[in-house]
Every structure is written in structure tokens, then in C-alpha cells.
C-alpha positions as CSV (number, residue, x, y, z in Angstrom):
1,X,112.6,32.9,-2.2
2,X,110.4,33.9,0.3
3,X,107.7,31.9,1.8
4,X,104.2,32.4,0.2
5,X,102.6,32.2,3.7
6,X,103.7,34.7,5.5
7,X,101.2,36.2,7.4
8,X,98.2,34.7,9.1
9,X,94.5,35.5,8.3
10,X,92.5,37.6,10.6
11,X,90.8,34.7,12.4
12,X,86.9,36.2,12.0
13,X,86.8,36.3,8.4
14,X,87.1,32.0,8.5
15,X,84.0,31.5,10.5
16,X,82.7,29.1,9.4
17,X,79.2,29.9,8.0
18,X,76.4,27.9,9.6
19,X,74.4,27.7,6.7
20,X,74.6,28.8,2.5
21,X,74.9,32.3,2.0
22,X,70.9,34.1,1.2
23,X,70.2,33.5,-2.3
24,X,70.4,35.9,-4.4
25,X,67.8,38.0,-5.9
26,X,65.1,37.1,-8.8
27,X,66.4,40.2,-10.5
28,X,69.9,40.1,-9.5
29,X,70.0,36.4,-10.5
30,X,68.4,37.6,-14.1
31,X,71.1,40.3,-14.0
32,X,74.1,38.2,-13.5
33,X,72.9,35.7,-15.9
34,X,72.5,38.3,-18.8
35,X,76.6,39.4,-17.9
36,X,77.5,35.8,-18.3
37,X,75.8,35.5,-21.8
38,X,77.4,38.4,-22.6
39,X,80.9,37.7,-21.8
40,X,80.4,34.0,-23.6
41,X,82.4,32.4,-21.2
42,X,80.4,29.1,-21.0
43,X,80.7,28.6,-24.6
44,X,84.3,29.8,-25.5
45,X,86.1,30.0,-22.5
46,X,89.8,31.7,-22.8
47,X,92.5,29.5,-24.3
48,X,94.7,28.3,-21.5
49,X,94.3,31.9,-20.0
50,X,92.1,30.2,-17.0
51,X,94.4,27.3,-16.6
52,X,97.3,30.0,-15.3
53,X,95.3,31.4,-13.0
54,X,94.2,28.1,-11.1
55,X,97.8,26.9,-11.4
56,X,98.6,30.2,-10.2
57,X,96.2,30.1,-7.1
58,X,97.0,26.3,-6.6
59,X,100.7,27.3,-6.0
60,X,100.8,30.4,-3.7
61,X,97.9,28.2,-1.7
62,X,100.0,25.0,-1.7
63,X,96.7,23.3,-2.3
64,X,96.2,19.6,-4.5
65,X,93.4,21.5,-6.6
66,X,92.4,25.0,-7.9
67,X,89.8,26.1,-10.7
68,X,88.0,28.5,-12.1
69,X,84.0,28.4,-11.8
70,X,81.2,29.7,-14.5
71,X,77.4,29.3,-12.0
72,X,74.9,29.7,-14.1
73,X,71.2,29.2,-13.7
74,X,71.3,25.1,-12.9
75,X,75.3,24.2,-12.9
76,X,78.9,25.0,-11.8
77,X,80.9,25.0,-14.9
78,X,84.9,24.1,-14.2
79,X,86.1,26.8,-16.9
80,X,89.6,25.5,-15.6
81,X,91.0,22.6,-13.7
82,X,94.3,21.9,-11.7
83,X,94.1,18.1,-10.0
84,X,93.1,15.1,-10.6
85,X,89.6,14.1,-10.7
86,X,87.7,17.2,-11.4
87,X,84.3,17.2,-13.0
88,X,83.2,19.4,-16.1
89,X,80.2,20.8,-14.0
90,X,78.1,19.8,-10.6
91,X,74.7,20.5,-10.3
92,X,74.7,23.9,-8.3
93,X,72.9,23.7,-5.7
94,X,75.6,21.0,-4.9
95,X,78.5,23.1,-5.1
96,X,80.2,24.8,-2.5
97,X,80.8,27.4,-5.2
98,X,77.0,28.2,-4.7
99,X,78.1,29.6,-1.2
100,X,81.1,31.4,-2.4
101,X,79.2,33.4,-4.8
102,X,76.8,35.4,-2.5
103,X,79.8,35.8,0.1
104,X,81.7,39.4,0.1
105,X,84.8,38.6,0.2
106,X,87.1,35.4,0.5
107,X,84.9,32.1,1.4
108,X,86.8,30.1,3.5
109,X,85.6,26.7,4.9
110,X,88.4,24.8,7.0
111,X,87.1,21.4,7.1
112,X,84.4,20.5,5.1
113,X,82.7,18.0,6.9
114,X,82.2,20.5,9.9
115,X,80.4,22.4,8.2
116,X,76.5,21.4,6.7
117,X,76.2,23.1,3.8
118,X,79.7,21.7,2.1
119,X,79.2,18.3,4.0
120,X,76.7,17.7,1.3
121,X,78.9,18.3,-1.5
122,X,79.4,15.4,-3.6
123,X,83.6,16.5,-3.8
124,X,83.3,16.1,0.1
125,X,81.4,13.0,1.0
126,X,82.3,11.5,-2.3
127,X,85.5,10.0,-3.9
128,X,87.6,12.9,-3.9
129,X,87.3,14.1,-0.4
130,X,87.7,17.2,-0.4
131,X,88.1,19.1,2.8
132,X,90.0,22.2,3.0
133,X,88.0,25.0,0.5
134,X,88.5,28.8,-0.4
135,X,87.4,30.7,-3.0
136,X,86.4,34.1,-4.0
137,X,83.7,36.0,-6.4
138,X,84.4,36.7,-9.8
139,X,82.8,40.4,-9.6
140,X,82.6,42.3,-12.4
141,X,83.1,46.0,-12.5
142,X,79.3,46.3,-12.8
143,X,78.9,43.6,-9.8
144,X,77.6,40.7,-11.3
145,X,79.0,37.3,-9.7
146,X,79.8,35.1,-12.5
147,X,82.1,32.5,-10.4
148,X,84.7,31.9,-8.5
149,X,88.3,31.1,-7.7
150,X,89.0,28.3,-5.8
151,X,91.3,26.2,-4.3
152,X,90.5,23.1,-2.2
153,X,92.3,20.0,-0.9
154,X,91.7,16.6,1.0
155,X,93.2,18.0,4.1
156,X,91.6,20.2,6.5
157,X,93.2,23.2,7.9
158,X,93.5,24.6,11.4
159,X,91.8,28.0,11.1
160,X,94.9,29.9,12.8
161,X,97.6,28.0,9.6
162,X,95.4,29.5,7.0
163,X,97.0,32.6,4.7
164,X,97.1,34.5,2.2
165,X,93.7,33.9,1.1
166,X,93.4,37.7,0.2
167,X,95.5,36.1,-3.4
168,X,92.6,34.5,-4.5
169,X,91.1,38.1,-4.5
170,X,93.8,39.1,-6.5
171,X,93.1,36.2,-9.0
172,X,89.0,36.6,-9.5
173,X,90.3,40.2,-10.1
174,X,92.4,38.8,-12.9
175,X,89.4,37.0,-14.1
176,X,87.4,39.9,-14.9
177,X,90.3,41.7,-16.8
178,X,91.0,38.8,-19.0
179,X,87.2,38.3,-19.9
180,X,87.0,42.6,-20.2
181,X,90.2,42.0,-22.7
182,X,88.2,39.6,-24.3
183,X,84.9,40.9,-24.6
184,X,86.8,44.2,-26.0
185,X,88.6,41.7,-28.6
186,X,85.8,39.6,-29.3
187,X,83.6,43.5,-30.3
188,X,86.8,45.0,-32.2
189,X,86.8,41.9,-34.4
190,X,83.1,41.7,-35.0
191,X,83.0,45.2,-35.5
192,X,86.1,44.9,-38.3
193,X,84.4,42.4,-40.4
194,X,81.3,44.4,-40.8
195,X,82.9,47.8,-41.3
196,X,85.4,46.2,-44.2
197,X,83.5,47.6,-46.7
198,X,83.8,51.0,-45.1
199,X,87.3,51.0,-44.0
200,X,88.1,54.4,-44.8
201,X,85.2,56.0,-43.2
202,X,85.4,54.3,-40.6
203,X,89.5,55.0,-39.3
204,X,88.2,56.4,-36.0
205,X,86.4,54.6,-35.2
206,X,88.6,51.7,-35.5
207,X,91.2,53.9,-33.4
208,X,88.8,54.2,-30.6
209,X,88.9,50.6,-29.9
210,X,92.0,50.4,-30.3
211,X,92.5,53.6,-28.0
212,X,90.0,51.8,-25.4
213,X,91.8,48.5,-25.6
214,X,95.2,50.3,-25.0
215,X,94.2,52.2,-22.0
216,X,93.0,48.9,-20.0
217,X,96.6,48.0,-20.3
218,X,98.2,50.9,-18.6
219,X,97.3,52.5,-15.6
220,X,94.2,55.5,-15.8
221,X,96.7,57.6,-13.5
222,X,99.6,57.5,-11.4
223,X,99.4,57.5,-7.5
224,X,100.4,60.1,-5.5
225,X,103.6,59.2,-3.6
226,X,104.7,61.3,-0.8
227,X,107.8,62.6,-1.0
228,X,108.5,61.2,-4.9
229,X,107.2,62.7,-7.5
230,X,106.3,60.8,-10.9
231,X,105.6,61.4,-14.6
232,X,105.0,59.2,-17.9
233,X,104.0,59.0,-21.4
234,X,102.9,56.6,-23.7
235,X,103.4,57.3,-27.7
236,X,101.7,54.8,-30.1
237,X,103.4,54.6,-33.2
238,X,100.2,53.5,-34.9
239,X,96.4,54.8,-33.9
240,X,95.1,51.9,-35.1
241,X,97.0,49.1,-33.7
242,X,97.5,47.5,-30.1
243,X,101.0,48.3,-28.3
244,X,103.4,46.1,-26.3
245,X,104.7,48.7,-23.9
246,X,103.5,48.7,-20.8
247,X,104.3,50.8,-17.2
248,X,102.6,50.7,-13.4
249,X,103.4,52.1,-10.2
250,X,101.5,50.7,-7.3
251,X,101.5,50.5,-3.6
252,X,102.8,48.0,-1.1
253,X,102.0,48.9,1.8
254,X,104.2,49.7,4.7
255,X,105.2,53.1,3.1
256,X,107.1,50.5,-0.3
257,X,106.3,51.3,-3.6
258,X,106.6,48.9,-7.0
259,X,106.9,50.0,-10.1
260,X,107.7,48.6,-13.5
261,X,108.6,49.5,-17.1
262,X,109.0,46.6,-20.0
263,X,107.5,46.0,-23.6
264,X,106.0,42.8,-25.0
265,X,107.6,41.5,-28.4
266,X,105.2,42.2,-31.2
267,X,102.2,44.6,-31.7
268,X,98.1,43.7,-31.5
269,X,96.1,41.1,-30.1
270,X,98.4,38.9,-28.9
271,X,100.7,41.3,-27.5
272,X,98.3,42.8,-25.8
273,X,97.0,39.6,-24.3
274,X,100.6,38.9,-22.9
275,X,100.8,42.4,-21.5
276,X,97.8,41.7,-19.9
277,X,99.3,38.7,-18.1
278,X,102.9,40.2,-17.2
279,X,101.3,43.4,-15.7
280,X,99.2,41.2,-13.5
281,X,101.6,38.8,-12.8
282,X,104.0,41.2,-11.9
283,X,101.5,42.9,-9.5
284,X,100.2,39.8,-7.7
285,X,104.2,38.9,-7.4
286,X,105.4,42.1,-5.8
287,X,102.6,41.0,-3.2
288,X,105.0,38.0,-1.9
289,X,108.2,38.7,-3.4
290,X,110.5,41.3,-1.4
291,X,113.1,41.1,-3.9
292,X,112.3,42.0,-7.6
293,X,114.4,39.3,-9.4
294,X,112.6,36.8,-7.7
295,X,109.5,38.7,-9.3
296,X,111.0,38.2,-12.5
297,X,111.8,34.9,-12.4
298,X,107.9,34.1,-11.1
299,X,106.9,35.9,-14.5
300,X,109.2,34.4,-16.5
301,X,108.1,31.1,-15.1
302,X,104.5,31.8,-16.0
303,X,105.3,32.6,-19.5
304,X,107.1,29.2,-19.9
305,X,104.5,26.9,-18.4
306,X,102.1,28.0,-21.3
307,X,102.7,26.4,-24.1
308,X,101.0,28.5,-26.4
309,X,102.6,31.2,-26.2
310,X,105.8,32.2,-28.1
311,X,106.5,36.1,-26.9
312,X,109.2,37.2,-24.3
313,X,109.3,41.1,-23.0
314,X,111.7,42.9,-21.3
315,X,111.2,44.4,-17.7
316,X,112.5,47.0,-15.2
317,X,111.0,45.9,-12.2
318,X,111.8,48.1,-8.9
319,X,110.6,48.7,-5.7
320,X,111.0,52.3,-3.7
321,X,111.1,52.4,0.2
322,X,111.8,55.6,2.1
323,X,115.3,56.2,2.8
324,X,115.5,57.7,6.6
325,X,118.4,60.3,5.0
326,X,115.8,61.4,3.1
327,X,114.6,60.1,-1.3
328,X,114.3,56.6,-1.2
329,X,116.0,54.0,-1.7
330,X,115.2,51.7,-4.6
331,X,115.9,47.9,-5.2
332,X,116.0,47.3,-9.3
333,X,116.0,43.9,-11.1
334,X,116.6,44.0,-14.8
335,X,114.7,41.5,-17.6
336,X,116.6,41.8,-21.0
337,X,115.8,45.7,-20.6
338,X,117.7,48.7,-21.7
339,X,119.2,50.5,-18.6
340,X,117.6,53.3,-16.4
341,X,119.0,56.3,-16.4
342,X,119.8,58.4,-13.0
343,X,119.9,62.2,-13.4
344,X,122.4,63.6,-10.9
345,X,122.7,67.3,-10.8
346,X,124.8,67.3,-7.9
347,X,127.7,65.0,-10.1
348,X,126.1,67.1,-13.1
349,X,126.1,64.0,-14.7
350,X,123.8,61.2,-15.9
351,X,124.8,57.4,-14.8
352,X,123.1,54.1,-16.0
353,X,121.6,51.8,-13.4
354,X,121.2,48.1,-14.4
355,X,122.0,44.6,-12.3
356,X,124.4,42.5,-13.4
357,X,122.5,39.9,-15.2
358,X,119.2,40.1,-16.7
359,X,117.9,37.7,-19.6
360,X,114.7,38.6,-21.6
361,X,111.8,37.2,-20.0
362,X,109.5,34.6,-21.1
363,X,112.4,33.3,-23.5
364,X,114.8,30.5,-22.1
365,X,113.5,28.0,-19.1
366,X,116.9,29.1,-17.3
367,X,117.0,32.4,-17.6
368,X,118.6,34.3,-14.6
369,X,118.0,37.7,-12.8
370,X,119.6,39.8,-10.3
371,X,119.2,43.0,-8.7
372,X,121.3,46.5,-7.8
373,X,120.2,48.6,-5.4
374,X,121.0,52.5,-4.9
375,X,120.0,55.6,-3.3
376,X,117.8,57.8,-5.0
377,X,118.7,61.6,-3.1
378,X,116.4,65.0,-3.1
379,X,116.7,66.6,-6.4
380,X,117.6,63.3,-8.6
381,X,115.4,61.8,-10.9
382,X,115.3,58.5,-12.4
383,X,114.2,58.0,-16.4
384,X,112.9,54.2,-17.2
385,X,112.2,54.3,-21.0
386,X,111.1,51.8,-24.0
387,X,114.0,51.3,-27.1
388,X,111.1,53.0,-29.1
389,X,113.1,56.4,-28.4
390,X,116.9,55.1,-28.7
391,X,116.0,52.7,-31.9
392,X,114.3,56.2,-33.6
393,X,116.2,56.9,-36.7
394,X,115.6,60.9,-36.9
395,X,117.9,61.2,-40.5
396,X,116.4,57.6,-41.4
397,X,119.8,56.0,-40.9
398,X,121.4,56.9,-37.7
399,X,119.7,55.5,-34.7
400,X,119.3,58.6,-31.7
401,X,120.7,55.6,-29.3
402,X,121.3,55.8,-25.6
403,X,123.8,58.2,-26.6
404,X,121.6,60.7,-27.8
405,X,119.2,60.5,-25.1
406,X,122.1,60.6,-22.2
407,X,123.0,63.3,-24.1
408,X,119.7,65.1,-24.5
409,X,118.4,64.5,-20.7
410,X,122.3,65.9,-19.5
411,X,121.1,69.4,-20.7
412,X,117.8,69.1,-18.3
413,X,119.7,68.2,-15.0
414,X,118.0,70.3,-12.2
415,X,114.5,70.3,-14.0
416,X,112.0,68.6,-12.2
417,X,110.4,65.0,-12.9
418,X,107.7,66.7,-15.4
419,X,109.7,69.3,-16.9
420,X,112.2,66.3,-18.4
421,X,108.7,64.2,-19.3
422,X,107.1,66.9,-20.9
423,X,110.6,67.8,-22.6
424,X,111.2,64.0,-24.5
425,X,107.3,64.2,-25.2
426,X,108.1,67.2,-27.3
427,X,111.5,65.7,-28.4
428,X,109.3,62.1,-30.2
429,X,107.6,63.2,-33.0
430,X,111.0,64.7,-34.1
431,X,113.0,61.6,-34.0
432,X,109.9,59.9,-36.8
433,X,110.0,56.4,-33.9
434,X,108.9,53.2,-35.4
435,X,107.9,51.9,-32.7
436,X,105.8,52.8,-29.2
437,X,107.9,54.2,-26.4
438,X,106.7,54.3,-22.5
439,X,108.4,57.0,-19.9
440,X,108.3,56.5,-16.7
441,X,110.4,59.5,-14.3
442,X,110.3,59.2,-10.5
443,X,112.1,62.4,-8.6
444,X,112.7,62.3,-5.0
């Protein structure tokens, strides 16, 4: 497994501040006050959803302590913990959170008793000595600062040692998703015990939410990808209820690509609120993972340590790099999923493309994961697909299988990436599916 640290921190953005941050605005304060009541964090923070996070940031860090900070108008509120000897709240304007919160970007203070503000801090002249801190806003799409992420520990760090700090970033990002996800479920299930009595009339309604609450999980549109073209399509079996399947493509910089394809076990709320956490695990992975089973055994790692929940999924996870003979060529790990399917019209032929090993993730402690990797060439097109299309009983017996749908893409070889999308989008409602089904087609 590779490193977490792996690349050094520009060395100007940890400065370290010579006083707290300007306070923030009478109106701005009011402002992010009124998003905090409204997201109800302070009084019903997530279930064990916070505690992954911090554990989370506490590990890629490789710091003793990590949480997850509520400021409101007269505290710091520890909505999660990792470590020893954390207190519920501090007073704020004794929190080093305080600071963090009117910083753009990553606050990063290298030793603590070098710097006046956080020399004051009860965690750093007190008991628990805390002297290494970082943390980032909690921003919400709106840009209210609620918080923070942080991670701190009792040994101060040389300046040029710290990295990765951009993760925690990643994590406040997380934050605002899971409360969004929240605030979405806490409003569908308000709504639903008022509208009881007017269930009929009120059908779409109801699919509305469940349309909004389906599109946070999936992404708003797919990136555009020099030299690879991409297509997918996402069929919900029911309008009014919450899917499991789930897809993202995203971009790694250096001309690498990541992608993944998987479904969650089960349907509504609480599939949702696991898809919630693979997609973002799997992003902030592909970050520090160069190979994609490692990826999957970070997620399925995460899904183990929480003990309340009880759902596994199953994955393609990939990542695309330009090939210098031209297409690209893509490393694939498999998680219990069915395989992809490579459309060859050179061969005139359609091959499957899975790793050797591949448990379902989220299931067994031990589970194990490898990777293949191949060549995708100009003019080939790779299909990644949910068993919601090969489990489809058209006649309501026979299942149309992998069979079928080798069979059915076989007689498209040559079309392009859209033309075979748009082709199995028409081909769904014949086959009567039972259950949602996610595409995802990249052509080099």
C-alpha cells in the first residue's frame, strides 16, 4: 500500500498566522447560525456517520486525535471524537477551531505553543498538550461555516514534513454531503407523515424527493475526457423509492482518470446512506491509492469498522491513463461485481474483463481484491453495468443474463459509446427489470 504522505505541502500555506483570523460578520455570524439550526446538527448529530470521518482524517494524517466541530454562538461542540481525552465542547473563543473557521482553506498550525492565539488553548497549555493542529471549514454549498475537521496531536511538526492536508478538504466536503443527505431525509420523512392522509394525491410529489435525493447520489454530468468518450444511464425501477446503484467518473490529475460502477444491497434510506459513504470513500481513496484493489480494500475496511451497519455492495473500480499507442490503458479491480464487458470490433467479438479475485465489499473482515489490467484501443468500448439488466426476466421466467446482453451488444460492435447507451436504454423497459440498473460506456 502506498504511503499516505506522499507529497509535501506548499510551504506558504503553513504560515503560521500571527493572530485569530477577523471575526466574522454580525450578519454573516446571524447567517451561519440560522444554517446550523437548520441542519440540527447540535441536537441530533449523525449516527456514527461523523465518527468515520474523524477516524478517517486521523488515519491518512497519522495524527493521535481527529474530530468533527459544531461553533455555534458561545461553544465548540465535538460532534465526533477519535482519542483520548476529548471534551464535549470548549468555550469558543478558546478553541483553535475559532481560527479555523474564518480561514479559506486548510488551517495549519505546526506547533502550538509558537503560535499566540493556540498557546491559549486550554488542549495546549493544559493536560492534553496538544501541539501539532489542522483543520478545515465545514462550508456549505451556500457558504456558511458551521465547523471544522480536525486533526491534532501532542507532537509538533516541522513545517517542510507536513502533507496531505488538502484530505481534510476532502473530509469537511464529506461533512456537508452527509448533513445535505440528512436534511433531505429528515424533510422526506416530515413531509410523509403529514401527507399520509393524502397519499394518492400527493405520488409526485413524493417522487420528487425521491428524484432529488437520487440525483445527490450520482453525478449531475459526466466530465469531458479527451480522447475517451463516455455515456450512462440510470433506470429506477420504482419513482418513489431510493436506489442502490451508483456510478462516477472523476479526475486525477496527471492526465488519470477513476471511474467506478457498484450497487448497494437493498433499496431506500439506508441504502442510500451507504451509497453515500462508498462513493465518497472511494473518491477520497483513488486520491492516495495508485492501485484500485487497494481502493477496495480501504472501502471495505470502512464498512467493517461501523458497526451499525449490515450492507455490503459490489464495485468496479478502474482507473484510465493515456496509452502513448494511442486509447488508454485501464487498471480494473473487481468487488463481488458482475464483469465488464469489452466490445472489440476489430476481433468482432465481445470479451469479459474481471481480476481474478474479488469478494463483495463490506461483507467478510478478510475479504480480498485484485486487479487486471488491459489496453483499451481506438474504436473499442467498454460496458460496466448493474445485474438489474441480466437478472430482468422479460417472459417472467427466464432471466435475459449475461448471455443475452453479450449477445445483444455483439450486434452493435462499431457503434459508438452513445449509440450502444442509447440502444440498452431503449432495450429496459422491454425486459419488465425488477430492479435499478446503472450504465456506464467509455470508448477510446
Amino acid at each position: 500500500m502506498t504511503a499516505l504522505h506522499d507529497s509535501p505541502v506548499d510551504p506558504p500555506d503553513l504560515d503560521v498566522p500571527s493572530s485569530v483570523p477577523l471575526a466574522l460578520s454580525a450578519a454573516v455570524e446571524a447567517a451561519r447560525l440560522a444554517a446550523i439550526s437548520r441542519y440540527d446538527v447540535l441536537r441530533n448529530p449523525p449516527d456514527g456517520a461523523f465518527d468515520r470521518i474523524a477516524r478517517l482524517a486521523a488515519r491518512w494524517m497519522g495524527t493521535a486525535f481527529a474530530s468533527v466541530t459544531i461553533v455555534d454562538s458561545d461553544h465548540i461542540w465535538f460532534a465526533a471524537r477519535h482519542g483520548d481525552g476529548i471534551p464535549d465542547r470548549v468555550p469558543r473563543e478558546d478553541g483553535l477551531c475559532s481560527s479555523a473557521i474564518a480561514h479559506d482553506g486548510v488551517y495549519v498550525v505546526p506547533d502550538a505553543r509558537l503560535h499566540v492565539p493556540a498557546a491559549e488553548n486550554s488542549l495546549v497549555h493544559g493536560e492534553a498538550g496538544i501541539r501539532f493542529y489542522a483543520g478545515a471549514p465545514i462550508v456549505t454549498a451556500d457558504g456558511h461555516r458551521l465547523g471544522t475537521v480536525n486533526v491534532f496531536d501532542t507532537v509538533a511538526r516541522d513545517p517542510a514534513d507536513i502533507r496531505d492536508v488538502d484530505v481534510l478538504a476532502d473530509l469537511a466536503a464529506v461533512v456537508v454531503d452527509e448533513l445535505e443527505l440528512r436534511l433531505s431525509a429528515m424533510t422526506t420523512v416530515r413531509d410523509e407523515r403529514a401527507l399520509r392522509t393524502r397519499a394518492e394525491s400527493d405520488t409526485v410529489e413524493i417522487t420528487d424527493y425521491a428524484a432529488v435525493l437520487q440525483r445527490t447520489l450520482l453525478p449531475p454530468s459526466l466530465p469531458r475526457i479527451d480522447g475517451l468518450t463516455l455515456a450512462s444511464h440510470y433506470h429506477a425501477v420504482s419513482p418513489l423509492q431510493v436506489g442502490g446503484d451508483f456510478y462516477d467518473v472523476f479526475a486525477l490529475g496527471d492526465g488519470r482518470w477513476a471511474f467506478f460502477l457498484g450497487d448497494v444491497q437493498g433499496h431506500g434510506a439506508g441504502a442510500a446512506s451507504v451509497t453515500s459513504l462508498v462513493r465518497y470513500t472511494l473518491r477520497a481513496a483513488a486520491l492516495h491509492q495508485p492501485d484500485p484493489a487497494e481502493g477496495l480494500a480501504e472501502l471495505n475496511q470502512v464498512l467493517m469498522l461501523d458497526p451499525t451497519q449490515k450492507r455490503f455492495c459490489t464495485v468496479l473500480f478502474g482507473i484510465a491513463t493515456p496509452d502513448p499507442r494511442g486509447g488508454f490503458r485501464i487498471t480494473l479491480a473487481t468487488g463481488g461485481h458482475p464483469p465488464a464487458l469489452l466490445l472489440d470490433p476489430d476481433t468482432r467479438d465481445v470479451h469479459e474483463i474481471r481480476s481474478s479475485t474479488g469478494m463483495f465489499v463490506g461483507a467478510l473482515e478478510k475479504a480480498t481484491f485484485s486487479a487486471c489490467s488491459f489496453r483499451l484501443a481506438p474504436g473499442q468500448t467498454l460496458l460496466l453495468y448493474t445485474d438489474g439488466i441480466t437478472e430482468a426476466r422479460p417472459d417472467g421466467r427466464t432471466m435475459f443474463g449475461e448471455e443475452g446482453l453479450v449477445h445483444f451488444v455483439r450486434e452493435r460492435l462499431g457503434r459508438s459509446v452513445d449509440e450502444v447507451v442509447d440502444d440498452l436504454v431503449d432495450l429496459i423497459p422491454g425486459l419488465r427489470p425488477i430492479d435499478d440498473i446503472a450504465l456506464l460506456a467509455l470508448g477510446a
